[in-house]
TORKOL-4160 file (C-alpha; in steps of 0.2 Angstrom, whole numbers, padded with zeros to 4 digits, m for minus):
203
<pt num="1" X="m0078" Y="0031" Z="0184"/>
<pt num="2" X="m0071" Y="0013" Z="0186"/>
<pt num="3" X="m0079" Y="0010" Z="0169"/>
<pt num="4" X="m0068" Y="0026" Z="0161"/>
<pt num="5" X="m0052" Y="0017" Z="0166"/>
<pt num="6" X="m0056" Y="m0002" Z="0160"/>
<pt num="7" X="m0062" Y="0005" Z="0144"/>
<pt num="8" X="m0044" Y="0016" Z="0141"/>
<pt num="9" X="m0034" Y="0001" Z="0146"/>
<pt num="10" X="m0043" Y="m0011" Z="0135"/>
<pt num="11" X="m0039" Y="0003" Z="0122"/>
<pt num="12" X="m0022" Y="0004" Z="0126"/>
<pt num="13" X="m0020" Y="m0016" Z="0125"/>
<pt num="14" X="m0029" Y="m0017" Z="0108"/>
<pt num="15" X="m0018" Y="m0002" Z="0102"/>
<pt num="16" X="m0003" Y="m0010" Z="0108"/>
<pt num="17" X="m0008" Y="m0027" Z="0102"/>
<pt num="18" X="m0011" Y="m0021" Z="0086"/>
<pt num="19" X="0003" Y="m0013" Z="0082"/>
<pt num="20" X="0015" Y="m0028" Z="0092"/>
<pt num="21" X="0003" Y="m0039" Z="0080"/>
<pt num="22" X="0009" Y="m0029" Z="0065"/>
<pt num="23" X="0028" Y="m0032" Z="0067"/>
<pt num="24" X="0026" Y="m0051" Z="0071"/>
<pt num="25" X="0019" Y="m0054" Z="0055"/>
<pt num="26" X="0031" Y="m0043" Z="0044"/>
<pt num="27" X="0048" Y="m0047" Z="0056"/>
<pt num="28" X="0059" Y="m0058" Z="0049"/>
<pt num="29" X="0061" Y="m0077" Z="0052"/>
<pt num="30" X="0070" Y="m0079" Z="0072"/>
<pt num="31" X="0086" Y="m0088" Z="0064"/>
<pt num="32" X="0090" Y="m0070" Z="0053"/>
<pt num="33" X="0081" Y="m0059" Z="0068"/>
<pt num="34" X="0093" Y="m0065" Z="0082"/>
<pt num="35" X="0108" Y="m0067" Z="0069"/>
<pt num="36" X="0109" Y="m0051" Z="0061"/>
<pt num="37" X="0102" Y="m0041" Z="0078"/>
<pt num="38" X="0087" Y="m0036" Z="0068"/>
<pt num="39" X="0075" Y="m0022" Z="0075"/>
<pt num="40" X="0062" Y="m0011" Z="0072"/>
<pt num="41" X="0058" Y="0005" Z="0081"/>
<pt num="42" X="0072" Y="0000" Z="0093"/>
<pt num="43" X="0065" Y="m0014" Z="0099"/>
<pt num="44" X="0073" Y="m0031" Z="0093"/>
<pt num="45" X="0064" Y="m0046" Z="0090"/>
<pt num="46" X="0061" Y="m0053" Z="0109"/>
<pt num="47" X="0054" Y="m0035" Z="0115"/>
<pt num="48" X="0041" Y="m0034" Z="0102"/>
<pt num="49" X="0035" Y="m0053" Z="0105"/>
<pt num="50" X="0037" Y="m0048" Z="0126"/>
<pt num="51" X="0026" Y="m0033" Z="0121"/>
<pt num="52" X="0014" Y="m0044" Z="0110"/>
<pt num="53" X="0012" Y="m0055" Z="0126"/>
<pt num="54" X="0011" Y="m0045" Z="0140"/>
<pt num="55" X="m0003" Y="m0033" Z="0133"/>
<pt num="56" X="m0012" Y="m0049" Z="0125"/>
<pt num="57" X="m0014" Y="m0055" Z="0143"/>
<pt num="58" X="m0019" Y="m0036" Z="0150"/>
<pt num="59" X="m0031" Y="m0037" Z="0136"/>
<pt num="60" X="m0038" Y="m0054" Z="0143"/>
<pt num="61" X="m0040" Y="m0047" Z="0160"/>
<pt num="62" X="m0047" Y="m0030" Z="0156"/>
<pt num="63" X="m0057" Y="m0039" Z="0141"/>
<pt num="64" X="m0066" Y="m0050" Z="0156"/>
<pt num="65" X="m0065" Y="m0034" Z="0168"/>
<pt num="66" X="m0077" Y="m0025" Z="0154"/>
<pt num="67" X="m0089" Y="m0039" Z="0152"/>
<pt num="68" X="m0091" Y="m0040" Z="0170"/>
<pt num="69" X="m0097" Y="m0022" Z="0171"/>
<pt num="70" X="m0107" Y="m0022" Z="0157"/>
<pt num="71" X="m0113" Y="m0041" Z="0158"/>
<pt num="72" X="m0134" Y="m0033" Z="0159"/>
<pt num="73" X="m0130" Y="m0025" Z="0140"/>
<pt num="74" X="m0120" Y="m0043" Z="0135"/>
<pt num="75" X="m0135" Y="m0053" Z="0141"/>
<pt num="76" X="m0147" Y="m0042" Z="0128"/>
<pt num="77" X="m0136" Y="m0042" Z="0115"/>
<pt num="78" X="m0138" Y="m0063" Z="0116"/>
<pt num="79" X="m0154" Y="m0063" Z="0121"/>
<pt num="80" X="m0168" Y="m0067" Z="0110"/>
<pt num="81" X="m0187" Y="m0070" Z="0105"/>
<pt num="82" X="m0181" Y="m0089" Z="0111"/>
<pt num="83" X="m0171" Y="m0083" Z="0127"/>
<pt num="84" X="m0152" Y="m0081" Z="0128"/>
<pt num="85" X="m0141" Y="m0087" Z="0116"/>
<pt num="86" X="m0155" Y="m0085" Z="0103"/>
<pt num="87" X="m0155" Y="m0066" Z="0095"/>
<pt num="88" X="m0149" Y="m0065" Z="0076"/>
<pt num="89" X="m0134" Y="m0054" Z="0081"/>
<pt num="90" X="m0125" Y="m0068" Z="0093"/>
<pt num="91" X="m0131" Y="m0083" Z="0080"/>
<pt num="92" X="m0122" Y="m0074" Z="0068"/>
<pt num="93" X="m0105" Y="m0068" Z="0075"/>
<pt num="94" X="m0105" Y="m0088" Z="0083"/>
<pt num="95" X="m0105" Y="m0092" Z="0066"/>
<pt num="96" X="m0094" Y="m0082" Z="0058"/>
<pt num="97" X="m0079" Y="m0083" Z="0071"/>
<pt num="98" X="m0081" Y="m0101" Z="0072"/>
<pt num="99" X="m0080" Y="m0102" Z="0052"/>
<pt num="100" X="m0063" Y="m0092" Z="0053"/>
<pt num="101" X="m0057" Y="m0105" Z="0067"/>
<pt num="102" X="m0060" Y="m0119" Z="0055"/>
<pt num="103" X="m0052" Y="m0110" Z="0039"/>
<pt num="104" X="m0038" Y="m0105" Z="0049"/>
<pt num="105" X="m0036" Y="m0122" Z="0054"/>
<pt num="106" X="m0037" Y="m0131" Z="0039"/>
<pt num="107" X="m0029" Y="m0115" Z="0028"/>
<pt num="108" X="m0046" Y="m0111" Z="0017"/>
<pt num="109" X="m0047" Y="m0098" Z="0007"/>
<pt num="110" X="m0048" Y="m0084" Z="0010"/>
<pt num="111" X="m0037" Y="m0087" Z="0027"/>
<pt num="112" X="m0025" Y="m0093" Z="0016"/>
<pt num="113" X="m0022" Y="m0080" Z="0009"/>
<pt num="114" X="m0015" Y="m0070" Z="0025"/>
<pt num="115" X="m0006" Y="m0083" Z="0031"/>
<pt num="116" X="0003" Y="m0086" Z="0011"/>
<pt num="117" X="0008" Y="m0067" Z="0012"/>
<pt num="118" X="0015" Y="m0069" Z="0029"/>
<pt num="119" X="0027" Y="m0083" Z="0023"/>
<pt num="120" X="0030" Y="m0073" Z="0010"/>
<pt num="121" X="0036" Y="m0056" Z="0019"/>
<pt num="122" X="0047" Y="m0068" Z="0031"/>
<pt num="123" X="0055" Y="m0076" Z="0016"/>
<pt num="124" X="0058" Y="m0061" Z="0008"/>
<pt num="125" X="0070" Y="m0053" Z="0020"/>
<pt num="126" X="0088" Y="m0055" Z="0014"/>
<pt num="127" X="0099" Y="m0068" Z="0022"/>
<pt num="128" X="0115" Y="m0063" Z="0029"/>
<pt num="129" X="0131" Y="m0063" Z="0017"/>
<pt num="130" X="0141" Y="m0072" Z="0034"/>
<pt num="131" X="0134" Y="m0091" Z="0033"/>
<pt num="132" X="0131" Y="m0097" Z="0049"/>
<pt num="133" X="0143" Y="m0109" Z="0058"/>
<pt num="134" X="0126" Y="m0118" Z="0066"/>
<pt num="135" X="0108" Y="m0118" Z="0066"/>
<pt num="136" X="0104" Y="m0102" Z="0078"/>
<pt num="137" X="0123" Y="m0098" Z="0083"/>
<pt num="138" X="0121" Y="m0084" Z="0092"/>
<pt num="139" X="0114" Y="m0095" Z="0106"/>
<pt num="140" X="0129" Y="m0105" Z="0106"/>
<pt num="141" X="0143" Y="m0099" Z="0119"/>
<pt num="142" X="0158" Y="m0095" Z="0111"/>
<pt num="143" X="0171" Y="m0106" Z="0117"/>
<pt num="144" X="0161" Y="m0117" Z="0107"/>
<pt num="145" X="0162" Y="m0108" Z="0092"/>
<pt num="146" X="0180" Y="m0105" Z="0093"/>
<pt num="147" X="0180" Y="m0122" Z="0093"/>
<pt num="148" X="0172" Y="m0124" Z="0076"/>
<pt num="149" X="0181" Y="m0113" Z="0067"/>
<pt num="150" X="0197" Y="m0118" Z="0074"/>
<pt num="151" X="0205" Y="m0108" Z="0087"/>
<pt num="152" X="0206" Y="m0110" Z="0107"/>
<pt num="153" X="0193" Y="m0102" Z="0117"/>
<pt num="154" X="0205" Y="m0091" Z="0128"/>
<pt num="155" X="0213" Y="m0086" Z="0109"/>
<pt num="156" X="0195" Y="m0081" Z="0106"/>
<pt num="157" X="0193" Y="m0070" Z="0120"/>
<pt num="158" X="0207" Y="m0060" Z="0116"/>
<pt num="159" X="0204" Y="m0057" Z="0098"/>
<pt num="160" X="0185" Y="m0049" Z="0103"/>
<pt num="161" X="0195" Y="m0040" Z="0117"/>
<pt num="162" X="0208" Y="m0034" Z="0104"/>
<pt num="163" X="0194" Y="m0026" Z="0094"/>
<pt num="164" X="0187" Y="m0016" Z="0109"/>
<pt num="165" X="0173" Y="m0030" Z="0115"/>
<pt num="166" X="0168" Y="m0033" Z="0131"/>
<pt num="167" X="0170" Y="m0051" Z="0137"/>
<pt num="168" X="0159" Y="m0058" Z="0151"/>
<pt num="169" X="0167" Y="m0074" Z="0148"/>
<pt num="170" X="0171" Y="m0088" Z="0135"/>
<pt num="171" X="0155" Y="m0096" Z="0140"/>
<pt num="172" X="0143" Y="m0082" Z="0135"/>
<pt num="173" X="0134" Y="m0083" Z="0120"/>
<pt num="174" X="0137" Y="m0074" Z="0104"/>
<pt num="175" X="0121" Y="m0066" Z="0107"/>
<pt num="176" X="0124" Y="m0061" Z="0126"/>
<pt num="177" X="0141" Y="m0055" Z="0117"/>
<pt num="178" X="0131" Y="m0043" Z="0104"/>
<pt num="179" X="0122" Y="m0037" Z="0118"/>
<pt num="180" X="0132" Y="m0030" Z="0130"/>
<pt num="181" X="0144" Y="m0022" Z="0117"/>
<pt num="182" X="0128" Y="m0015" Z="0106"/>
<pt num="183" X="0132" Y="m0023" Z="0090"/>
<pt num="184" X="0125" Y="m0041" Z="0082"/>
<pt num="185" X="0129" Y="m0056" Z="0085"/>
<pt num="186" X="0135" Y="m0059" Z="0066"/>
<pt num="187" X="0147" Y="m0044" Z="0067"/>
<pt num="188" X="0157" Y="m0054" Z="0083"/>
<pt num="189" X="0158" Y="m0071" Z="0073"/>
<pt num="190" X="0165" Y="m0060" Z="0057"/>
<pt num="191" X="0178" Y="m0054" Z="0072"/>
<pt num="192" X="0183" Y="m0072" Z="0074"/>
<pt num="193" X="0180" Y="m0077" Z="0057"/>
<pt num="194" X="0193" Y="m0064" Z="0051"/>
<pt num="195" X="0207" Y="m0066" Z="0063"/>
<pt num="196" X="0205" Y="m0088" Z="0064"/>
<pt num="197" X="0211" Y="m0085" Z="0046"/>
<pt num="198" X="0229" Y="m0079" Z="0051"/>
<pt num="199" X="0230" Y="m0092" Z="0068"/>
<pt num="200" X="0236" Y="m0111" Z="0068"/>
<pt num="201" X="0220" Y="m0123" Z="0067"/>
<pt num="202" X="0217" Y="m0132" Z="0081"/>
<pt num="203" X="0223" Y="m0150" Z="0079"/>
């Protein structure tokens, strides 16, 4: 019985896993992800790399769990003429994973190849048309970017409340912003960018 529910959680993890694998490979780079609120299915870029971890470690546990209780059948499958360690089937998959750790390493062909297309994909999604005021903004809080585009930081706060936000506070993050009035971090900095246009710069 035990054996029935460690075989369906492994299951579960590898699905999980697998599909979680998927959309880190294809999602975009983290600086247009974070910026642009990108998600997929719902889920936004940090949920699918918390999914992606929590079930790869699941998958460790149960992964170990299942060799536990079927360590008699593991031990043939490595055992040979020779004793363990020694049948053709284990000499072979030891060869061939270890050859995939090295080409991946080193970025051989044809592991290149997978990791080329990757690149690909990620550069291929379009950047946003708003530039960004600083490498990874929407971590910033936004008194400081007030700051960089010019206006005061209680000024700040008043234009986002002006359009309907919800402010925390003038030191929360752009992205902490986004979140609690379910829109993207780059649609709040347009807010400010819009109405510093019409305000006194900051001397």
């Amino acid at each position: 019985m035990l054996r029935k529910y460690v075989s369906l959680f492994l299951m579960y993890a590898l699905l999980v896993m697998a599909v979680s694998g998927v959309v880190l490979y294809i999602m975009p780079p983290g600086r247009i992800a974070y910026w642009t609120g990108w998600r997929f299915l719902g889920l936004n870029k940090d949920q699918w790399e918390g999914l992606h971890t929590v079930f790869g470690f699941l998958m460790i546990f149960f992964g170990i769990w299942h060799l536990s209780l079927n360590w008699r059948s593991i031990v043939n499958y490595v055992k040979g003429k020779l004793g363990l360690f020694t049948s053709k089937e284990f000499l072979i998959t030891t060869f061939l994973s270890l050859l995939i750790v090295i080409g991946t390493i080193f970025n051989l062909l044809p592991f290149k190849v997978i990791v080329d297309i990757e690149n690909k994909i990620k550069k291929s999604w379009p950047q946003s048309k708003v530039e960004l005021p600083a490498p990874h903004a929407e971590l910033l809080p936004l008194s400081r970017v007030a700051q960089m585009i010019g206006i005061e930081p209680l000024e700040a706060v008043k234009i986002l409340e002006s359009e309907g936000l919800i402010i925390p506070s003038s030191k929360s993050t752009l992205k902490e912003i986004a979140q609690v009035n379910k829109t993207t971090p780059v649609k709040v900095y347009e807010m400010l960018k819009s109405s510093s246009r019409s305000l006194k710069p900051l001397k």
